[in-house]
KOLRO-997624 format. One record per residue (C-alpha): residue in one letter; z negated, y, x negated. Coordinates in steps of 0.02 Angstrom, whole numbers, always signed. Example, Ala and Ser with C-alpha at 12.3 -4.5 7.8 and 13.67 -1.06 7.14 Angstrom:
residues 2
+---+--------+--------+--------+
! r !     up !  north !   east !
+---+--------+--------+--------+
! A !   -390 !   -225 !   -615 !
! S !   -357 !    -53 !   -684 !
+---+--------+--------+--------+
//
This chain:
residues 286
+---+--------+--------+--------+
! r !     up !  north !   east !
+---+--------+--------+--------+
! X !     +0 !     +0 !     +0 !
! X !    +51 !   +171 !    -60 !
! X !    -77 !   +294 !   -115 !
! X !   -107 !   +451 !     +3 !
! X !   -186 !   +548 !   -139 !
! X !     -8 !   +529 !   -229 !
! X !    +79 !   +573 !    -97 !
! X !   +155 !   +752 !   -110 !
! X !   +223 !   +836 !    +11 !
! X !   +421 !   +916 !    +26 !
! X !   +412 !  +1085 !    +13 !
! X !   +418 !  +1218 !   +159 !
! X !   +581 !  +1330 !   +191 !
! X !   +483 !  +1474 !   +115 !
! X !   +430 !  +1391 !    -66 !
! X !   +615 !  +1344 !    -66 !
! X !   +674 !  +1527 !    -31 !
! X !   +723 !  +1653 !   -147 !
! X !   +684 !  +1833 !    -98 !
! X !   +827 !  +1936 !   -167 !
! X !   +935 !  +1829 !   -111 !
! X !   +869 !  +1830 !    +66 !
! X !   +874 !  +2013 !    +63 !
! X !  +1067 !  +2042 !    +19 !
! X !  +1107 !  +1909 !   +171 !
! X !  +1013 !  +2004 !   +276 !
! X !  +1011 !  +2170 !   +218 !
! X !  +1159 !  +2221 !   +135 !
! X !  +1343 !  +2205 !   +176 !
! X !  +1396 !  +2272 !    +13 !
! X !  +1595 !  +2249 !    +68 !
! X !  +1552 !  +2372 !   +215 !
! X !  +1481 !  +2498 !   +109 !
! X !  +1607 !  +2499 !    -13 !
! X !  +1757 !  +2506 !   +122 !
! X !  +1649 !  +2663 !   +173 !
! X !  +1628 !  +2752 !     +4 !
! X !  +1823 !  +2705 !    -27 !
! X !  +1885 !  +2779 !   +160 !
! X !  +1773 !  +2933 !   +127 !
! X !  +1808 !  +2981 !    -48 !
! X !  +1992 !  +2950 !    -18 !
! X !  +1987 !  +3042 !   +126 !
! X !  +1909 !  +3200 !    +48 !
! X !  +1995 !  +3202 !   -115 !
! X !  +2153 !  +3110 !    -86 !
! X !  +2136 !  +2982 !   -219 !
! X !  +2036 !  +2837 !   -281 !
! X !  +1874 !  +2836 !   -356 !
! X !  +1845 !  +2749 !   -517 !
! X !  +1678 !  +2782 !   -609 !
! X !  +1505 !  +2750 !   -480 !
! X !  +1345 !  +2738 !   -505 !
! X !  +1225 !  +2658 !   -398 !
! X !  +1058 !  +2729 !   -436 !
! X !   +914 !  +2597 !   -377 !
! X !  +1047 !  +2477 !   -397 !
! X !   +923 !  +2344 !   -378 !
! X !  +1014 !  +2174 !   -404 !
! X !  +1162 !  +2273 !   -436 !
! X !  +1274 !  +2181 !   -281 !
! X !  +1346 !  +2343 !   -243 !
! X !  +1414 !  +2367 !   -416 !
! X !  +1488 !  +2217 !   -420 !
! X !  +1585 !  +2210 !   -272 !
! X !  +1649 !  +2411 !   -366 !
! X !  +1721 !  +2329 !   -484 !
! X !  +1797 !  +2183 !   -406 !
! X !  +1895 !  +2313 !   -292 !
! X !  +1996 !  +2375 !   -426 !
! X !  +2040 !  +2351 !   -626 !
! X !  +2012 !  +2523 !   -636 !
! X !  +1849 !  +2523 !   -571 !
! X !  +1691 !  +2549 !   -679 !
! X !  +1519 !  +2563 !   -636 !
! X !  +1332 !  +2596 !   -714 !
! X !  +1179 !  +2517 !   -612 !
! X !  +1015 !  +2602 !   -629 !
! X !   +852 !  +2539 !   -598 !
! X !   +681 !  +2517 !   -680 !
! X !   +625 !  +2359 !   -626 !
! X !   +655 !  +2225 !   -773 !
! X !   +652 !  +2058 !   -654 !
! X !   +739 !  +2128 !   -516 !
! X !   +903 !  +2169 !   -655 !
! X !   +887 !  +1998 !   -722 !
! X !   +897 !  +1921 !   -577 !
! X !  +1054 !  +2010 !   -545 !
! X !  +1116 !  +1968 !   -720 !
! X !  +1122 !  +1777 !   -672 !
! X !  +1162 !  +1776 !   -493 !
! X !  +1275 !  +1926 !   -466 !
! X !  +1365 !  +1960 !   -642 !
! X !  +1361 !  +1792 !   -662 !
! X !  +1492 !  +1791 !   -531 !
! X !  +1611 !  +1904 !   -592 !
! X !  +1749 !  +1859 !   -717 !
! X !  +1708 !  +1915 !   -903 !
! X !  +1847 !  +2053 !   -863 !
! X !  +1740 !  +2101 !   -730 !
! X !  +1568 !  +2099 !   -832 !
! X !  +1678 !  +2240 !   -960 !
! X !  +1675 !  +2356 !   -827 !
! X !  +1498 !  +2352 !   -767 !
! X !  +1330 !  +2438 !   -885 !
! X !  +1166 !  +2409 !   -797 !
! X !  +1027 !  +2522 !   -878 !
! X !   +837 !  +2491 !   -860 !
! X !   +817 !  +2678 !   -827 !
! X !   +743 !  +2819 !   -722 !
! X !   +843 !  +2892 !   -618 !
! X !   +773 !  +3056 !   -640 !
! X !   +821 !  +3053 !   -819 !
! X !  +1001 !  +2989 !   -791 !
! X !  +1150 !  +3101 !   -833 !
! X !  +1343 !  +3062 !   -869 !
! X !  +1377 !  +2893 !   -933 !
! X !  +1460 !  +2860 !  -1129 !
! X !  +1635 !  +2871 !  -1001 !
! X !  +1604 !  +3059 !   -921 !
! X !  +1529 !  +3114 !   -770 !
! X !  +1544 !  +3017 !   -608 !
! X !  +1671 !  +3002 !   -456 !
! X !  +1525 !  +2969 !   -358 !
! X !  +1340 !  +2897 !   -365 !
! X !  +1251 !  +2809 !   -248 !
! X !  +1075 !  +2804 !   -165 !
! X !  +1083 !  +2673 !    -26 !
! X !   +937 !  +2582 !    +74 !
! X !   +843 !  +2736 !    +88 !
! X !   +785 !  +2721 !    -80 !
! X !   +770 !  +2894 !   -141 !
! X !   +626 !  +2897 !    -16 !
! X !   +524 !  +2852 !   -139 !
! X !   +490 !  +3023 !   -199 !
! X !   +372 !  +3083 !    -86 !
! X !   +346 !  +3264 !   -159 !
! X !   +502 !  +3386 !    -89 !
! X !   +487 !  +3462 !   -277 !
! X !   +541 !  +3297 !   -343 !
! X !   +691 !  +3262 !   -228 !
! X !   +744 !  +3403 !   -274 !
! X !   +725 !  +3371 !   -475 !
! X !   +814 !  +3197 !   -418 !
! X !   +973 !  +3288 !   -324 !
! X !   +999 !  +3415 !   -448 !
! X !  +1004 !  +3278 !   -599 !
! X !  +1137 !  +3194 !   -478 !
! X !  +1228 !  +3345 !   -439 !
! X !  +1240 !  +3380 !   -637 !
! X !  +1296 !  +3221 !   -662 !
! X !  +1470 !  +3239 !   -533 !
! X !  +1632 !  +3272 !   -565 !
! X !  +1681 !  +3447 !   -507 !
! X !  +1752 !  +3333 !   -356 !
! X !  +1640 !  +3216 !   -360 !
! X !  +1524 !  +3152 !   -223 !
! X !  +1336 !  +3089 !   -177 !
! X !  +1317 !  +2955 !    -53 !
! X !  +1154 !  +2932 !    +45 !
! X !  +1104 !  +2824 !   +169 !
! X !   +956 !  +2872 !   +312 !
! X !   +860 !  +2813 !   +472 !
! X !   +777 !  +2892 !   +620 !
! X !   +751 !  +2904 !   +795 !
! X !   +586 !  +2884 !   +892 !
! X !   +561 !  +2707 !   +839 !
! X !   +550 !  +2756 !   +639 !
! X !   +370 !  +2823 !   +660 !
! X !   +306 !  +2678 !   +763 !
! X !   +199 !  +2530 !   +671 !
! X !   +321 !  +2394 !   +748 !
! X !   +403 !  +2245 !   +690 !
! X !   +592 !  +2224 !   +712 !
! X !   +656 !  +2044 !   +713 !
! X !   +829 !  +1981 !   +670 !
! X !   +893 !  +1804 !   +649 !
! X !  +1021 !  +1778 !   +517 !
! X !  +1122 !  +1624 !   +535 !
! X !  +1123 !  +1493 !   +397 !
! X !  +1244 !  +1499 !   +266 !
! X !  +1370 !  +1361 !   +253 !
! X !  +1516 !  +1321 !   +130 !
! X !  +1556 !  +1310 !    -52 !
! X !  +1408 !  +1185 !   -101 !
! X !  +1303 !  +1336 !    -74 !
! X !  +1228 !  +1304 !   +119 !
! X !  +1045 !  +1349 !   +155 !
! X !   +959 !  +1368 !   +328 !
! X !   +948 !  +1513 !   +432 !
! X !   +785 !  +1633 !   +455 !
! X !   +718 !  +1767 !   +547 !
! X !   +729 !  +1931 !   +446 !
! X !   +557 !  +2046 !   +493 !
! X !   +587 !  +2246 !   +477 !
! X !   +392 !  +2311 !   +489 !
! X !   +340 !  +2483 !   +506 !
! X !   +145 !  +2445 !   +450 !
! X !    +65 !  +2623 !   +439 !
! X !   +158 !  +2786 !   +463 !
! X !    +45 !  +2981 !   +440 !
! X !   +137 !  +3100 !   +543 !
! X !    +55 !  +3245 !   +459 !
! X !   +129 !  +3226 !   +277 !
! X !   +291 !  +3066 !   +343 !
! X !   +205 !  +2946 !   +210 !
! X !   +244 !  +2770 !   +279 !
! X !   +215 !  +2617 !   +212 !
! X !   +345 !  +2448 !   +269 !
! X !   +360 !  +2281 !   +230 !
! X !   +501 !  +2136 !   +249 !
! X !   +460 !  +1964 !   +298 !
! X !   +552 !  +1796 !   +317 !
! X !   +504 !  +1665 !   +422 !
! X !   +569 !  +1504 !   +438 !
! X !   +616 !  +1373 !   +586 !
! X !   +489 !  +1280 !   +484 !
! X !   +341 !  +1389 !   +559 !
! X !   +326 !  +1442 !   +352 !
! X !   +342 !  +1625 !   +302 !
! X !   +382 !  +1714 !   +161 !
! X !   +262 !  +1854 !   +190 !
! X !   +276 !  +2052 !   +109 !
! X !   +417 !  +1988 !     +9 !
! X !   +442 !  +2157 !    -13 !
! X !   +329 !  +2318 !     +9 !
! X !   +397 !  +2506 !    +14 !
! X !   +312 !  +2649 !     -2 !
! X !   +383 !  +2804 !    +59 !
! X !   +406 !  +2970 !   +138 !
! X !   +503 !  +2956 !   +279 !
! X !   +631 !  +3121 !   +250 !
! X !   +740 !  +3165 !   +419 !
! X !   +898 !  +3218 !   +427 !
! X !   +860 !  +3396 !   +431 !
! X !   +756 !  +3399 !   +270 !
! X !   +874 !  +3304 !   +155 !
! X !  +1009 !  +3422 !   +222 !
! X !   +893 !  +3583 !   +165 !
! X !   +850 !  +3493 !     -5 !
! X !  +1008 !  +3452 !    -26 !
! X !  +1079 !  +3630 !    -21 !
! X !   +921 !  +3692 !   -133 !
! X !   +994 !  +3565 !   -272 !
! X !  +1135 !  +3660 !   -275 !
! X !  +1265 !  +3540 !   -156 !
! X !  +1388 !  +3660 !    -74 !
! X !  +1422 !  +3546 !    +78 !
! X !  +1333 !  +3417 !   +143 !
! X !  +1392 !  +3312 !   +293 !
! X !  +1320 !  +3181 !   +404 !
! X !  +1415 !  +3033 !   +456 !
! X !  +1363 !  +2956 !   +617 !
! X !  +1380 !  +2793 !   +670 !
! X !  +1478 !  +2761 !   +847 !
! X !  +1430 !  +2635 !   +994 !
! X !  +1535 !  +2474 !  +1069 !
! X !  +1550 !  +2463 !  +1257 !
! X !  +1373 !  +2369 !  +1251 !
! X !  +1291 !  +2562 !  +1170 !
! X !  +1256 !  +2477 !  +1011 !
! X !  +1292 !  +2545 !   +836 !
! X !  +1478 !  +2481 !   +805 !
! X !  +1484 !  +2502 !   +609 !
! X !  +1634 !  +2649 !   +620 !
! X !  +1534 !  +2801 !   +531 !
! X !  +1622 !  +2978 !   +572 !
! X !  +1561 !  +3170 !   +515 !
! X !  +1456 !  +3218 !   +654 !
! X !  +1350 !  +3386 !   +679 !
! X !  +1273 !  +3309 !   +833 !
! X !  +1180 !  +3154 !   +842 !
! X !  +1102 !  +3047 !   +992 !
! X !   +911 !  +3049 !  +1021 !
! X !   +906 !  +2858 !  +1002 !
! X !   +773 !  +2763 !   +941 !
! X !   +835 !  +2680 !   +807 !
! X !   +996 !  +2751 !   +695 !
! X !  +1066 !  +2727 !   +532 !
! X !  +1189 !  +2878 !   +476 !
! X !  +1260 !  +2904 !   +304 !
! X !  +1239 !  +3103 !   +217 !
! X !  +1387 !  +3126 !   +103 !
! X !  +1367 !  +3281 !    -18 !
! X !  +1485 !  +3392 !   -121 !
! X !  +1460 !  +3480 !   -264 !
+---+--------+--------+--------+
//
């Protein structure tokens, strides 16, 4: 008879899961963005882009789909967390073709120290996933758009990313299932992707959130990742913005499908909806 106190048991879905990659299946649709920052650009300064940078950059899966659009794309990830860029290192350059790899420079760097790369200054840079929140003081933000502004092209252009709406400065949790992912030798289950709003002050817009993942499994992969910021409206970035020194800032709003939900197509808007929940995109010029 087999021993019980060998007996081990198989793992839960949440020992097996791996947090950063959760997060860019449910969080990012780096294609999407990049069809954006191409449409936009193009639009506004009838040509291509070729140098970005993508400050926070994270696991740098935005800059990798950048330079997979085009051989005469380049790009320069920024971020100052040391196991976040390694993991990014093996999964996401580990992807690309050693062409590829030549056109991408990730830099273990703070972004309010960045300037032009070894190449020039930039087409455009990038501050997606509402990361610049991070700087809670408005003196800061300020230092931070100014470095970025100084670090454009005459023509170049700053792409941020924002949320709002009543919902935004509620403590709720916002639930999404994410289907599994199948193909390619690569298939792992599907999971339940948590948005929390844990603690929001509305006298100084300090909030803190938190993203789980929980499994069919009943497990849960708990505060896999914590953010601590100052939740910056529309209104304010525009201001700070135009204190940096940006001569035109414009908001791109997202438009509805015939059920009145968000429908991905992202168009310059001076009026918005009082909904509770948006997602709008602030491009800024020089």
């Amino acid at each position: 008879m087999r021993s019980l106190s060998k007996f081990k048991p198989s793992k839960t879905n949440a020992q097996h899961a791996d947090r950063h990659d959760l997060y860019q299946r449910a969080v990012q649709c780096v294609e999407a963005e990049i069809d954006f920052v191409d449409r936009v650009y193009s639009k506004l300064r009838d040509k291509k882009a070729s140098l970005l940078r993508e400050d926070f950059c994270g696991t740098a899966n935005t800059s990798c789909e950048w330079v997979r659009r085009r051989k005469t794309n380049h790009a320069v990830g920024i971020d100052l967390d040391a196991a976040t860029l390694a993991w990014g290192i093996e999964h996401n350059l580990g992807k690309l073709s050693d062409e590829e790899r030549t056109r991408l420079e990730l830099c273990r760097e703070d972004v309010l120290k960045a300037r032009a790369s070894k190449s020039g200054k930039y087409d455009a840079i990038l501050a997606m996933n509402f990361s610049y929140w991070c700087f809670k003081e408005r003196a800061t933000l300020v230092r931070y758009f100014k470095g970025v502004r100084a670090s454009l092209k005459r023509d170049g252009i700053f792409f941020l990313d924002t949320f709002g709406g009543s919902d935004s400065m509620r403590e709720i949790e916002e639930p999404r299932k994410i289907a599994p992912r199948t193909g390619g030798g690569h298939g792992s289950p599907g999971f339940t992707y948590v948005w929390e709003h844990h603690k929001y002050d509305p006298i100084n817009g300090d909030m803190t959130c938190y993203i789980h993942f929980r499994f069919a499994d009943g497990s849960e992969l708990k505060r896999a990742f914590e953010y601590d910021w100052r939740l910056w409206t529309i209104p304010e970035t525009l201001d700070i913005l135009a204190d940096a020194g940006f001569s035109r800032s414009t908001v791109y709003w997202e438009g509805t499908d015939k059920n009145g939900k968000g429908n991905g197509v992202f168009k310059p808007s001076k009026h918005g909806e009082a909904c509770p929940s948006f997602i709008a995109y602030i491009v800024a010029e020089p």
